[in-house]
C-alpha positions in Angstrom: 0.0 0.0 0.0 3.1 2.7 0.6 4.2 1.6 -2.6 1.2 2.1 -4.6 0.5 5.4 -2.5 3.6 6.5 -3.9 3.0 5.6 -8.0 5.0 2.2 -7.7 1.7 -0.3 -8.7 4.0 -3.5 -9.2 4.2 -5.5 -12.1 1.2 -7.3 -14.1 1.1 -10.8 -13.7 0.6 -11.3 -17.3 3.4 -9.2 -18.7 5.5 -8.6 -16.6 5.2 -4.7 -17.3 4.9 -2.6 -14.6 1.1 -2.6 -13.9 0.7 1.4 -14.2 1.9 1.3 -17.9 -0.6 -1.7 -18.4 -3.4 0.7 -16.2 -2.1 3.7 -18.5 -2.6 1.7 -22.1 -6.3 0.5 -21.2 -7.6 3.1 -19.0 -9.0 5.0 -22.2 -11.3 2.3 -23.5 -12.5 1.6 -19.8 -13.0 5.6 -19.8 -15.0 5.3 -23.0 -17.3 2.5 -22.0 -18.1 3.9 -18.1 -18.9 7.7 -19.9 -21.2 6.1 -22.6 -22.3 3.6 -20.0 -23.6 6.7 -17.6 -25.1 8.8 -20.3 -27.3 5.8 -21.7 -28.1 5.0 -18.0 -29.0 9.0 -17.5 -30.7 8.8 -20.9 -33.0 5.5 -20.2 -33.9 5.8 -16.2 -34.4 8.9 -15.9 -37.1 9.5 -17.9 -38.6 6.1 -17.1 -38.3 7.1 -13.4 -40.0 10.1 -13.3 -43.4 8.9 -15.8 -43.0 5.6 -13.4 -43.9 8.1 -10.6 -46.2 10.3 -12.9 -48.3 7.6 -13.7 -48.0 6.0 -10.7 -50.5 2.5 -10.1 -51.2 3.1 -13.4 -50.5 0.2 -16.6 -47.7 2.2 -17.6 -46.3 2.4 -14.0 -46.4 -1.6 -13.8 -45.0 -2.1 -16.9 -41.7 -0.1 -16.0 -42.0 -1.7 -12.6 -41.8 -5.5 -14.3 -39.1 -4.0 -16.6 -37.1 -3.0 -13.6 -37.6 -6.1 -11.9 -36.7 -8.0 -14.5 -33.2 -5.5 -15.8 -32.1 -6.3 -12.0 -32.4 -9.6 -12.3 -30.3 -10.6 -15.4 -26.7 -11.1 -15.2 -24.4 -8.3 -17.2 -22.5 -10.6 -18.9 -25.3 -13.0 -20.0 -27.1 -9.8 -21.2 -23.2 -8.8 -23.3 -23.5 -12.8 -24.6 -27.0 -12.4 -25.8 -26.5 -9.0 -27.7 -23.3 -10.6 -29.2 -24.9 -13.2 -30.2 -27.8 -11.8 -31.6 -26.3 -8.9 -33.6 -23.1 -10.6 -34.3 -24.0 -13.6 -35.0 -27.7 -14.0 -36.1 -28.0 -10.6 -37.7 -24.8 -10.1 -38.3 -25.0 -6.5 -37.8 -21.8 -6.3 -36.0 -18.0 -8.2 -36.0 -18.4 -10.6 -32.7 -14.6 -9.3 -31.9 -14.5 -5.7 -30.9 -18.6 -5.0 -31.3 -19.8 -1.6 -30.6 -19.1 0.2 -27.4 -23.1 1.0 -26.9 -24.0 -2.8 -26.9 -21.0 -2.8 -24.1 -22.7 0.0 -22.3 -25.9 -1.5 -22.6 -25.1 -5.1 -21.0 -23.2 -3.1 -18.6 -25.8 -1.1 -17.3 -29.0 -3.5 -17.5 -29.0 -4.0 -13.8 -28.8 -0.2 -13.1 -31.4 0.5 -15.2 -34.2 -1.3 -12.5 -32.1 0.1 -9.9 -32.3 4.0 -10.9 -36.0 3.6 -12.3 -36.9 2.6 -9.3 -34.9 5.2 -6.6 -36.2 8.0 -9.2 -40.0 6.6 -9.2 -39.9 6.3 -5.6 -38.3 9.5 -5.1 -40.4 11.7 -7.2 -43.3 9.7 -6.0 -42.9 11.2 -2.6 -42.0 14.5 -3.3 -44.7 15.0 -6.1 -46.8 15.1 -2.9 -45.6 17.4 -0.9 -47.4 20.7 -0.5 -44.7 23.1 -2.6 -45.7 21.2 -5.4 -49.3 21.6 -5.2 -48.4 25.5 -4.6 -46.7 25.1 -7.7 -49.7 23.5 -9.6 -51.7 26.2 -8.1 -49.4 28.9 -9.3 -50.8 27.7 -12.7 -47.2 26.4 -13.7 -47.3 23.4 -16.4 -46.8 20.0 -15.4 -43.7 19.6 -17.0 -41.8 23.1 -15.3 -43.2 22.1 -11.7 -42.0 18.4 -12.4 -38.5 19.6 -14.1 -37.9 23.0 -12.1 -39.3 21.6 -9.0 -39.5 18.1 -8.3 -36.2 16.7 -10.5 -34.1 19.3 -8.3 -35.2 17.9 -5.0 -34.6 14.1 -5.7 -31.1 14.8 -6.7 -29.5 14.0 -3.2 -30.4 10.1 -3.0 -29.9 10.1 -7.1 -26.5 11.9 -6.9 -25.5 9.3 -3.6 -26.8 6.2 -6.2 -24.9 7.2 -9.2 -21.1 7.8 -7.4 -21.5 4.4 -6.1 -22.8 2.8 -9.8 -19.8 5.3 -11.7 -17.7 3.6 -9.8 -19.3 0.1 -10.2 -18.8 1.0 -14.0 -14.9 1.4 -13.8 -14.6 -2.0 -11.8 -17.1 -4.1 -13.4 -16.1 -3.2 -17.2 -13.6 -5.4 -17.2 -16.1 -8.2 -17.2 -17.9 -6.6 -19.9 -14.7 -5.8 -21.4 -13.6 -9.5 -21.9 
């Protein structure tokens, strides 16, 4: 631990290099897949989340909640598998060596995707009825600007808390994903 506290890393087991060179070369691709990784994960629950909780007990509420269930419950690299099977080898959309990085970032963040839904839905759920909102309705402001200016801003604590622990879930766990 001095060591590595100090930039001395050791050398890989596999090469023989010293480990911060090997850390150095792949870091970029693992940078590339946890960024693209995030933004489809920002770009798929978050909108889910919040008509979850606008719609909530509603068909479209249970049919995000089953989604959710389900996105936690496959594996990452069974999900990576499947997607390289079917567009690399059935469809043959894709070369099964390399593929594309957003197929990565998908399998990579299925199980998020259930896990954010859901912290946004419940979330927004309970702030949605809280009196400042209603005020807000009152006001006459749209649904959208009370749910956007309003109620987005005050779920972004747990949200925020969530996503450092998933970022960094996404640096660890691409190596799976990766291989």
């Amino acid at each position: 631990l001095d060591q590595a506290l100090h930039g001395d890393f050791g050398k890989s087991y596999s090469t023989r290099k010293p480990a911060f060179e090997e850390l150095k070369r792949y870091f970029p691709q693992t940078f590339k897949l946890a960024v693209t990784s995030f933004l489809l994960l920002m770009i798929v629950s978050v909108p889910l989340g919040i008509l979850s909780a606008i719609y909530e007990n509603r068909v479209l509420d249970k049919v995000i909640r089953i989604l959710s269930s389900l996105s936690v419950s496959m594996p990452s690299f069974w999900i990576g598998l499947m997607l390289l099977y079917i567009f690399g080898v059935k469809l043959k959309v894709i070369s099964v060596i390399g593929g594309i990085p957003i197929l990565a970032a998908f399998a990579m963040d299925i199980s998020f995707f259930g896990i954010m839904t859901r912290l946004i839905r419940t979330n927004m759920i309970q702030v949605l009825k809280q009196d400042y909102i209603r005020a807000s309705r009152a006001k006459g402001l749209s649904s959208v600007n009370v749910i956007l200016r309003h109620g987005l801003k005050n779920i972004l604590i747990p949200v925020l808390t969530r996503l450092v622990s998933i970022v960094i879930g996404f640096f660890c766990g691409s190596a799976v994903i990766e291989s």
